[in-house]
Every structure is written in C-alpha cells, then in structure tokens.
N, CA, C and O atoms as a GROMACS GRO file, in nm:
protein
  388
    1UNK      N    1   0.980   3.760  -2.271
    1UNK     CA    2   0.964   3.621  -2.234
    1UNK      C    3   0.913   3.613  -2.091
    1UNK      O    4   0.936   3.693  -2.000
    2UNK      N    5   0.842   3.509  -2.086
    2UNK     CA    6   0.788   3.481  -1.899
    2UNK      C    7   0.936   3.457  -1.836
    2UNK      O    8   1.044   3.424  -1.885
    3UNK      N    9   0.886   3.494  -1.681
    3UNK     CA   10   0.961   3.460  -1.625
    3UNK      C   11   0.988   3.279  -1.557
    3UNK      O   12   0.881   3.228  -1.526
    4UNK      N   13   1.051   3.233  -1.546
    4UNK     CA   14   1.080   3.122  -1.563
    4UNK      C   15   1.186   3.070  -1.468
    4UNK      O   16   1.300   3.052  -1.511
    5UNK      N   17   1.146   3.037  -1.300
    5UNK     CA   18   1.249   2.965  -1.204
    5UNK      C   19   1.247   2.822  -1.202
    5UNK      O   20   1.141   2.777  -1.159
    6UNK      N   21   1.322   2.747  -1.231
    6UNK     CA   22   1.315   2.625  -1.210
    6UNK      C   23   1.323   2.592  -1.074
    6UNK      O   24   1.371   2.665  -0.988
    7UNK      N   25   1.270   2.467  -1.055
    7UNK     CA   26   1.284   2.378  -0.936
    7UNK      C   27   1.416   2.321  -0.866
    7UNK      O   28   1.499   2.336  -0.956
    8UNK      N   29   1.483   2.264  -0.757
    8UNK     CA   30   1.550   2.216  -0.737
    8UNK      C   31   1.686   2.228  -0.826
    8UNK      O   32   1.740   2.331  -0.866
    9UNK      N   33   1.718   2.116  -0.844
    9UNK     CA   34   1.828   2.068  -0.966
    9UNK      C   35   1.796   2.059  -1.106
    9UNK      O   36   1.859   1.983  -1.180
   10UNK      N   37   1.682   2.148  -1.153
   10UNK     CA   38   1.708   2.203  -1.287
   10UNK      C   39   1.772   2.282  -1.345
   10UNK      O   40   1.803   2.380  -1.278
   11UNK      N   41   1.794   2.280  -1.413
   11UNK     CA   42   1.811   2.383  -1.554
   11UNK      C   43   1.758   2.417  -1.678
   11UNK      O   44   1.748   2.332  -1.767
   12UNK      N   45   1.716   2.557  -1.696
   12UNK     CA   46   1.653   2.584  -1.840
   12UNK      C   47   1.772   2.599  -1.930
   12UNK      O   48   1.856   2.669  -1.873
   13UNK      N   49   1.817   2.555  -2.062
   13UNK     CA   50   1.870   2.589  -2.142
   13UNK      C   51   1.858   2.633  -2.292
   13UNK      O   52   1.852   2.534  -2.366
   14UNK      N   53   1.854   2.733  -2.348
   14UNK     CA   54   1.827   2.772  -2.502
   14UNK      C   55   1.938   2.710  -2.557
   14UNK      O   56   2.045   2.750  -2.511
   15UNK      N   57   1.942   2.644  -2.623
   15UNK     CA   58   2.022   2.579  -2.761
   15UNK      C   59   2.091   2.636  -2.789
   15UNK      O   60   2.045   2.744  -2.753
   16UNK      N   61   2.220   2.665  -2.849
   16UNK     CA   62   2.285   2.771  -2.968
   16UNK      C   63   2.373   2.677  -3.053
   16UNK      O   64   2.465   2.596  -3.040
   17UNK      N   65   2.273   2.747  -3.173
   17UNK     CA   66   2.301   2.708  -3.298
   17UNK      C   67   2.433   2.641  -3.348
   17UNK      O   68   2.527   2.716  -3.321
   18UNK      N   69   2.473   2.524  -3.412
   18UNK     CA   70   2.582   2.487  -3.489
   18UNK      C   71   2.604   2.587  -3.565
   18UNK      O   72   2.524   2.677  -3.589
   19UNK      N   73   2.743   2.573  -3.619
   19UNK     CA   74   2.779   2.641  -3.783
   19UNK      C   75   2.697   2.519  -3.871
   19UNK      O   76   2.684   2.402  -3.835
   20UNK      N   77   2.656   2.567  -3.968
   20UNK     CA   78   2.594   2.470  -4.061
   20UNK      C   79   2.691   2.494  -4.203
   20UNK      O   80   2.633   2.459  -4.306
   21UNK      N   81   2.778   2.529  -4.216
   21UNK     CA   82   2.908   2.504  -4.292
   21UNK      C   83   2.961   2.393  -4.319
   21UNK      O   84   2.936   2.338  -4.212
   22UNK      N   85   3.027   2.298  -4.393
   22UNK     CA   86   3.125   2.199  -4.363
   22UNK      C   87   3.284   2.252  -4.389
   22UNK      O   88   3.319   2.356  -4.444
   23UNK      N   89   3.362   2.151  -4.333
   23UNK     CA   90   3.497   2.262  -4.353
   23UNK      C   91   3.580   2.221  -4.495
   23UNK      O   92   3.702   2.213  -4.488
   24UNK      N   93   3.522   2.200  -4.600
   24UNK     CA   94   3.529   2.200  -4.762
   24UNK      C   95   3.452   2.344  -4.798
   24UNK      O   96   3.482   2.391  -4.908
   25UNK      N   97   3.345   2.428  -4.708
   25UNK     CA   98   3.273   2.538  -4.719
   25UNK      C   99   3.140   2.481  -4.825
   25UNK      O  100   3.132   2.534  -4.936
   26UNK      N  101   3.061   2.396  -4.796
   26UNK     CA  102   2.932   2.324  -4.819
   26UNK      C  103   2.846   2.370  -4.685
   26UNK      O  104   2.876   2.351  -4.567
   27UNK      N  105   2.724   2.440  -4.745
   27UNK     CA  106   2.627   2.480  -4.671
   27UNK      C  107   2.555   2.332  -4.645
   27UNK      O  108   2.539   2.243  -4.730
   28UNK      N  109   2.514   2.330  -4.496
   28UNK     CA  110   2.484   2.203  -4.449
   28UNK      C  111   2.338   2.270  -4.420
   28UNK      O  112   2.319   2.361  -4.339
   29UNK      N  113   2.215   2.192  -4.522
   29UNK     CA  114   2.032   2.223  -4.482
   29UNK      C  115   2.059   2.195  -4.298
   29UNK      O  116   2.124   2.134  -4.213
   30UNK      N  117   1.928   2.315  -4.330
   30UNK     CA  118   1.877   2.261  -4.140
   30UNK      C  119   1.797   2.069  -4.156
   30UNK      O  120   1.803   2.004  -4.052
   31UNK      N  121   1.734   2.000  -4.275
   31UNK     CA  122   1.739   1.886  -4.262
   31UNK      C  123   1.844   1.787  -4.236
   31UNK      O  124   1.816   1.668  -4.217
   32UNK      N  125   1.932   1.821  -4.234
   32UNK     CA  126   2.024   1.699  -4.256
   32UNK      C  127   2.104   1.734  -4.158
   32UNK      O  128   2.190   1.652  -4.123
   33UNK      N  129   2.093   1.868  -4.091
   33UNK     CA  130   2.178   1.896  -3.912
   33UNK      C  131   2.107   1.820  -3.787
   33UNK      O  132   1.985   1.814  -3.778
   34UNK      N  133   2.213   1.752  -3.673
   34UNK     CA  134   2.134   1.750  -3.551
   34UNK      C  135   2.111   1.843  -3.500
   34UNK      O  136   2.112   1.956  -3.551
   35UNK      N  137   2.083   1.813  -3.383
   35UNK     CA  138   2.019   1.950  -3.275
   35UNK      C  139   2.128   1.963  -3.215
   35UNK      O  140   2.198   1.862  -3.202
   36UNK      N  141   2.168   2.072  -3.171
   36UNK     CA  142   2.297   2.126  -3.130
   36UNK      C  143   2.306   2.085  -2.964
   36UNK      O  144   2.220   2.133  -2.890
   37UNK      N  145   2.374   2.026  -2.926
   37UNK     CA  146   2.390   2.003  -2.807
   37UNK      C  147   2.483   2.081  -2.687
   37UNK      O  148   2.514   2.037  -2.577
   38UNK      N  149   2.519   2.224  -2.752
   38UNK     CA  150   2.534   2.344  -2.692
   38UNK      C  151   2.442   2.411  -2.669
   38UNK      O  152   2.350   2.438  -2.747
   39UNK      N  153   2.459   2.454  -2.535
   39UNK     CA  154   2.380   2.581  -2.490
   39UNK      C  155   2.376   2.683  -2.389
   39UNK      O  156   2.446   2.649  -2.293
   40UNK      N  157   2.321   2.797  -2.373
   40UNK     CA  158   2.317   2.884  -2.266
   40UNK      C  159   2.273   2.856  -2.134
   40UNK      O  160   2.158   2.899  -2.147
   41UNK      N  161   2.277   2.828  -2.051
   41UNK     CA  162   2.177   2.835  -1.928
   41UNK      C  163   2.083   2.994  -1.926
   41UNK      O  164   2.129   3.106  -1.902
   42UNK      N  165   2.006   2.974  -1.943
   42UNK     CA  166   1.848   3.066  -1.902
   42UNK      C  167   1.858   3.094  -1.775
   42UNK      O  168   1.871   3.213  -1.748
   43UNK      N  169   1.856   2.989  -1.657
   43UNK     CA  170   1.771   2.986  -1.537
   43UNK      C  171   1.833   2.885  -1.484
   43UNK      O  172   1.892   2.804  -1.555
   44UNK      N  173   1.828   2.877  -1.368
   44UNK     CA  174   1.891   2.753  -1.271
   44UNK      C  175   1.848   2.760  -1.125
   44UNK      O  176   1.831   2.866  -1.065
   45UNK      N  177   1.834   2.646  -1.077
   45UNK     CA  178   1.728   2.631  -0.973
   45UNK      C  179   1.792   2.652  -0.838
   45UNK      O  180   1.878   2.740  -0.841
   46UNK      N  181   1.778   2.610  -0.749
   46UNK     CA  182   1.881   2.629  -0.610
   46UNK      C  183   1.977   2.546  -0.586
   46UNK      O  184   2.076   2.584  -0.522
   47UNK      N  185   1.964   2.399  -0.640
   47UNK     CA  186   1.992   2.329  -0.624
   47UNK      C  187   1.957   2.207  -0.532
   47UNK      O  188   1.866   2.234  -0.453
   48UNK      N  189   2.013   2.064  -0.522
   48UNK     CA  190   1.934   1.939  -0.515
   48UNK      C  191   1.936   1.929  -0.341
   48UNK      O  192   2.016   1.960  -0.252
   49UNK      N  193   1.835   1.882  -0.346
   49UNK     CA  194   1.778   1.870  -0.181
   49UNK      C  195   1.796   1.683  -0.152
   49UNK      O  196   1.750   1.582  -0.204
   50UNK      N  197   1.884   1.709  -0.047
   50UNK     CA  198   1.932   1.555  -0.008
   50UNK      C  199   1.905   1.501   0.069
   50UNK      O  200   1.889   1.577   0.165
   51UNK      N  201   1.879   1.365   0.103
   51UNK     CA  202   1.817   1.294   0.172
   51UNK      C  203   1.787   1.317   0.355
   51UNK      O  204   1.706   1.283   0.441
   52UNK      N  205   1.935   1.411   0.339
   52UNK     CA  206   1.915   1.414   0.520
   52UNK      C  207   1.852   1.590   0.534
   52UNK      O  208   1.857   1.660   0.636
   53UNK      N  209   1.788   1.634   0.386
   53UNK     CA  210   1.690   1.789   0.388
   53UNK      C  211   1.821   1.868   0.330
   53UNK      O  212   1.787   1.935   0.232
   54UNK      N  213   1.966   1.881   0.360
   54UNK     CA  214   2.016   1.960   0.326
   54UNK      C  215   2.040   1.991   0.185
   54UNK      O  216   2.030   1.898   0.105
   55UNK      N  217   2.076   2.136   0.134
   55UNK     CA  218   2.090   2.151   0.003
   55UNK      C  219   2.213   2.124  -0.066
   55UNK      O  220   2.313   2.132   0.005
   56UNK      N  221   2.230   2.094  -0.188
   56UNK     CA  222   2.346   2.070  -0.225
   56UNK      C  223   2.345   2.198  -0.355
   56UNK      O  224   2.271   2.179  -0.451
   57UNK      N  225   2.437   2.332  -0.346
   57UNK     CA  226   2.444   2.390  -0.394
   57UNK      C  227   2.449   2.379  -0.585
   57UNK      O  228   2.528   2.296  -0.628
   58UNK      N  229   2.377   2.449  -0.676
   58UNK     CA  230   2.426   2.432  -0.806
   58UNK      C  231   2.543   2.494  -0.833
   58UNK      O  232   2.574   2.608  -0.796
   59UNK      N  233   2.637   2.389  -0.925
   59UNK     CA  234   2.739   2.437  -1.016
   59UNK      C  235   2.702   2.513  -1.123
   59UNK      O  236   2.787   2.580  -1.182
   60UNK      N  237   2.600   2.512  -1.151
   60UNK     CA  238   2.551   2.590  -1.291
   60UNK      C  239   2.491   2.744  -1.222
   60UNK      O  240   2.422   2.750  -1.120
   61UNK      N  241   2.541   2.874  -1.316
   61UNK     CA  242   2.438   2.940  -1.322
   61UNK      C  243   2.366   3.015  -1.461
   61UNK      O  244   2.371   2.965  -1.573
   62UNK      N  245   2.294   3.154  -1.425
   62UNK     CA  246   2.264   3.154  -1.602
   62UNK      C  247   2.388   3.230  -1.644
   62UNK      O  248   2.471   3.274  -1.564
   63UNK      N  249   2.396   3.246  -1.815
   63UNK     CA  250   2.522   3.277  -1.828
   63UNK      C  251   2.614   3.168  -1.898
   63UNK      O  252   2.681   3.198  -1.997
   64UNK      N  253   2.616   3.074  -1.857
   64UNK     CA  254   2.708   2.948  -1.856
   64UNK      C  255   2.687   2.925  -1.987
   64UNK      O  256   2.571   2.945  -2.023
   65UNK      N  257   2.790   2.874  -2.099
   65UNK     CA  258   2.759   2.748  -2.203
   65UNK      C  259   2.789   2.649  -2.167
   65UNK      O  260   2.887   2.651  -2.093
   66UNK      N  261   2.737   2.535  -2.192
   66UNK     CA  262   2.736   2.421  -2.130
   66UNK      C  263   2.703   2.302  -2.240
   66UNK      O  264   2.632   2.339  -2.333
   67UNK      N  265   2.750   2.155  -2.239
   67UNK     CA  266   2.741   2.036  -2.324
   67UNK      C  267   2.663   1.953  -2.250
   67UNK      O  268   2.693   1.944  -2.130
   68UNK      N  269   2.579   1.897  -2.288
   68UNK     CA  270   2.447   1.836  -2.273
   68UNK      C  271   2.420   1.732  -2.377
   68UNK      O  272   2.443   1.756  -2.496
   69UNK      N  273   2.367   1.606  -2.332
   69UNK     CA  274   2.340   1.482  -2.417
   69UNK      C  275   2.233   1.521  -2.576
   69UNK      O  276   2.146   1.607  -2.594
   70UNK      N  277   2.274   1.446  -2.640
   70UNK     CA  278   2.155   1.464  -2.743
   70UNK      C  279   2.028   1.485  -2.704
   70UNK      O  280   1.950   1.579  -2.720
   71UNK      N  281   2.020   1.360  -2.637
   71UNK     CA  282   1.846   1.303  -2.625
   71UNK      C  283   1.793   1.376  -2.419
   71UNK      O  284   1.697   1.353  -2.346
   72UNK      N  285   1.892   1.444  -2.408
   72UNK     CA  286   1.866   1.482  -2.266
   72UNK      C  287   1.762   1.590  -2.258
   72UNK      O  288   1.754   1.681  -2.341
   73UNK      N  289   1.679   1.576  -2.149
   73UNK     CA  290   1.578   1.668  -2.123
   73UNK      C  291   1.476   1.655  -2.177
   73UNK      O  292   1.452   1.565  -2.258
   74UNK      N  293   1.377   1.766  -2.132
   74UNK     CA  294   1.271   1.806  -2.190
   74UNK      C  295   1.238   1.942  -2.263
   74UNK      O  296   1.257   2.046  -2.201
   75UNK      N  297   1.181   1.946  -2.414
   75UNK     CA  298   1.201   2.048  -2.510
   75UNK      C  299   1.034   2.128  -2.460
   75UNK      O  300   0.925   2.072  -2.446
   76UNK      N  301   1.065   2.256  -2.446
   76UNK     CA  302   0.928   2.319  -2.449
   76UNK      C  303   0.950   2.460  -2.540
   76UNK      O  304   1.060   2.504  -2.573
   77UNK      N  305   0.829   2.515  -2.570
   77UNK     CA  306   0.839   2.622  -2.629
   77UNK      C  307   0.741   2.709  -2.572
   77UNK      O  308   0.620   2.684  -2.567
   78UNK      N  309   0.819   2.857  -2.512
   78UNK     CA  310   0.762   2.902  -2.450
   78UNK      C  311   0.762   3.064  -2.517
   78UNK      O  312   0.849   3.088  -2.601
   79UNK      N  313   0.690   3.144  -2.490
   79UNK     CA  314   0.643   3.256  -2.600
   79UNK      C  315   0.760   3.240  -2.741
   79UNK      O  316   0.869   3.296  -2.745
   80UNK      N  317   0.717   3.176  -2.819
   80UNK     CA  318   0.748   3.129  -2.944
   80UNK      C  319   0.928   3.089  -2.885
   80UNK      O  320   0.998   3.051  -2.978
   81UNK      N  321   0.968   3.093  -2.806
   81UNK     CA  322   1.148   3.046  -2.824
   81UNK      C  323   1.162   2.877  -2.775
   81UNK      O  324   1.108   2.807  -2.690
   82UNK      N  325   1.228   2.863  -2.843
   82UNK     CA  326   1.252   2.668  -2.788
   82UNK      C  327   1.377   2.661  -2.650
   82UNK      O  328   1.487   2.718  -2.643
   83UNK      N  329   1.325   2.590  -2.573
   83UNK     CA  330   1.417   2.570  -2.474
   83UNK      C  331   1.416   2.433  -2.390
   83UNK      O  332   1.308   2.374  -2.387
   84UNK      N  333   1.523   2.379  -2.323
   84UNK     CA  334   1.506   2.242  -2.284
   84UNK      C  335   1.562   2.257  -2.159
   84UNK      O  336   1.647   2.336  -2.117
   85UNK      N  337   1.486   2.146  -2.094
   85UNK     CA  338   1.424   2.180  -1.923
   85UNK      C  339   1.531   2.044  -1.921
   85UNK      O  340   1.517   1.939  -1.983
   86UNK      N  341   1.654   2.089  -1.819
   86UNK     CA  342   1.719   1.946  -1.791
   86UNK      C  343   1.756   1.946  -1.652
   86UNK      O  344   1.722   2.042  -1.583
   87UNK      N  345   1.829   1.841  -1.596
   87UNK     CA  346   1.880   1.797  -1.454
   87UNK      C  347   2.007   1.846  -1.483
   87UNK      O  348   2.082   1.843  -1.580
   88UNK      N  349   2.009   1.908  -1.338
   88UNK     CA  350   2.216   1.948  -1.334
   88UNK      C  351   2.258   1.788  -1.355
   88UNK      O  352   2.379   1.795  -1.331
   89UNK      N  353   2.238   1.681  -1.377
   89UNK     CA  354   2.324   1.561  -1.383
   89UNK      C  355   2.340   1.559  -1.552
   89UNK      O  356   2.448   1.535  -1.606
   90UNK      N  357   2.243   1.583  -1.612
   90UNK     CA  358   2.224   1.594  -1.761
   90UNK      C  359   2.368   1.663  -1.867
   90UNK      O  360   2.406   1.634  -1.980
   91UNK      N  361   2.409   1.749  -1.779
   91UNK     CA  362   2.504   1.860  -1.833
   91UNK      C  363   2.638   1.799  -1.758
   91UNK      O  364   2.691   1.794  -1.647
   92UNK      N  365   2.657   1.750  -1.914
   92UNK     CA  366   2.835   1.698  -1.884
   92UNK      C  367   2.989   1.790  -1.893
   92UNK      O  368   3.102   1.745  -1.877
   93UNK      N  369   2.954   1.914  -1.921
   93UNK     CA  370   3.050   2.007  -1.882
   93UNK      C  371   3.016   2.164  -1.917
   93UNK      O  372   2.920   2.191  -1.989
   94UNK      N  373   3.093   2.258  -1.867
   94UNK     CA  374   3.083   2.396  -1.864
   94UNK      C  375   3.192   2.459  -1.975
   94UNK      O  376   3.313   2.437  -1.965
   95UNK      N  377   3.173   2.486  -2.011
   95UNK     CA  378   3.265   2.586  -2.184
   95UNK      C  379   3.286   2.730  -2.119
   95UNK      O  380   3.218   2.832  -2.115
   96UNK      N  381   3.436   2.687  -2.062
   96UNK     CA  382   3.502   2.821  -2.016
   96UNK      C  383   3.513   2.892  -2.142
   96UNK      O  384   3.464   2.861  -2.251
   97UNK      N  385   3.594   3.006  -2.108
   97UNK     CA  386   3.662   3.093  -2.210
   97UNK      C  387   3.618   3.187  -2.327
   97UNK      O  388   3.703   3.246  -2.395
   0.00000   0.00000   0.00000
C-alpha cells in the first residue's frame, strides 16, 4: 500500500467488518448490511493547529479501534483497499481492551 500521512487533525481509517450473522444464526447478505462503523486507525496526523499557531496534540494513534458516525468522512480507495479519511472530531470513541 502507498504510504499515506494525513494532515493536521485527520485520520485514515480501514473499516472492520460486522459479523453478518443474526443471533437466531441467519446469514445476513452483504445487501441488506450497513457499513460498519468500526474501525482501525491506518494513520493519524499531528494534530489540530489553533488559532493562537499552537498544536493541539492527537488522541488517536494507528493501532486504535475506534466508533465513528455512519455518514462521517470521506471514502477513498486506494491500491484496491477502501478507507475513510475523517476529522479527530468525527470519532466518538476509542475501543479499549
């Protein structure tokens, strides 16, 4: 894969997959699944640059799983893998454990 630094207060994130199971054990089509709103962090930027120049460190790094809005970000596909380009504000929590 390219290499890939984000800017500022981004984040790259790859998706990871739902179970597509139901818990009766009914295989759920990839039509009728959303898009999984879990994912890895890829890449993460330095973090956000504030009005008076100073930086404000990221909470995120790569490594992380993390919960993220449905409709948040931007989806690109880059040597054939799908990944979505979001704002550290985008990502509403970190998945310890």
């Amino acid at each position: 894969m390219s290499t890939l630094r984000p800017l500022h207060d981004r984040v790259i994130v790859k998706r990871l997959e739902e179970e597509r199971v139901s818990a009766g054990g009914i295989v759920i089509p990839d039509s009728a699944t959303e898009k999984p709103t879990r994912g890895k962090v890829v890449a993460a930027g330095t973090g956000l640059i504030m009005s008076d120049g100073k930086v404000r460190p990221m909470s995120l790094k790569a490594g992380d799983v993390v919960l993220f809005g449905k409709y948040a970000g931007q989806e690109i596909k880059i040597d054939g893998e799908e990944l979505v380009f979001l704002k550290e504000d985008d990502i509403v929590a970190v998945i310890e454990g």
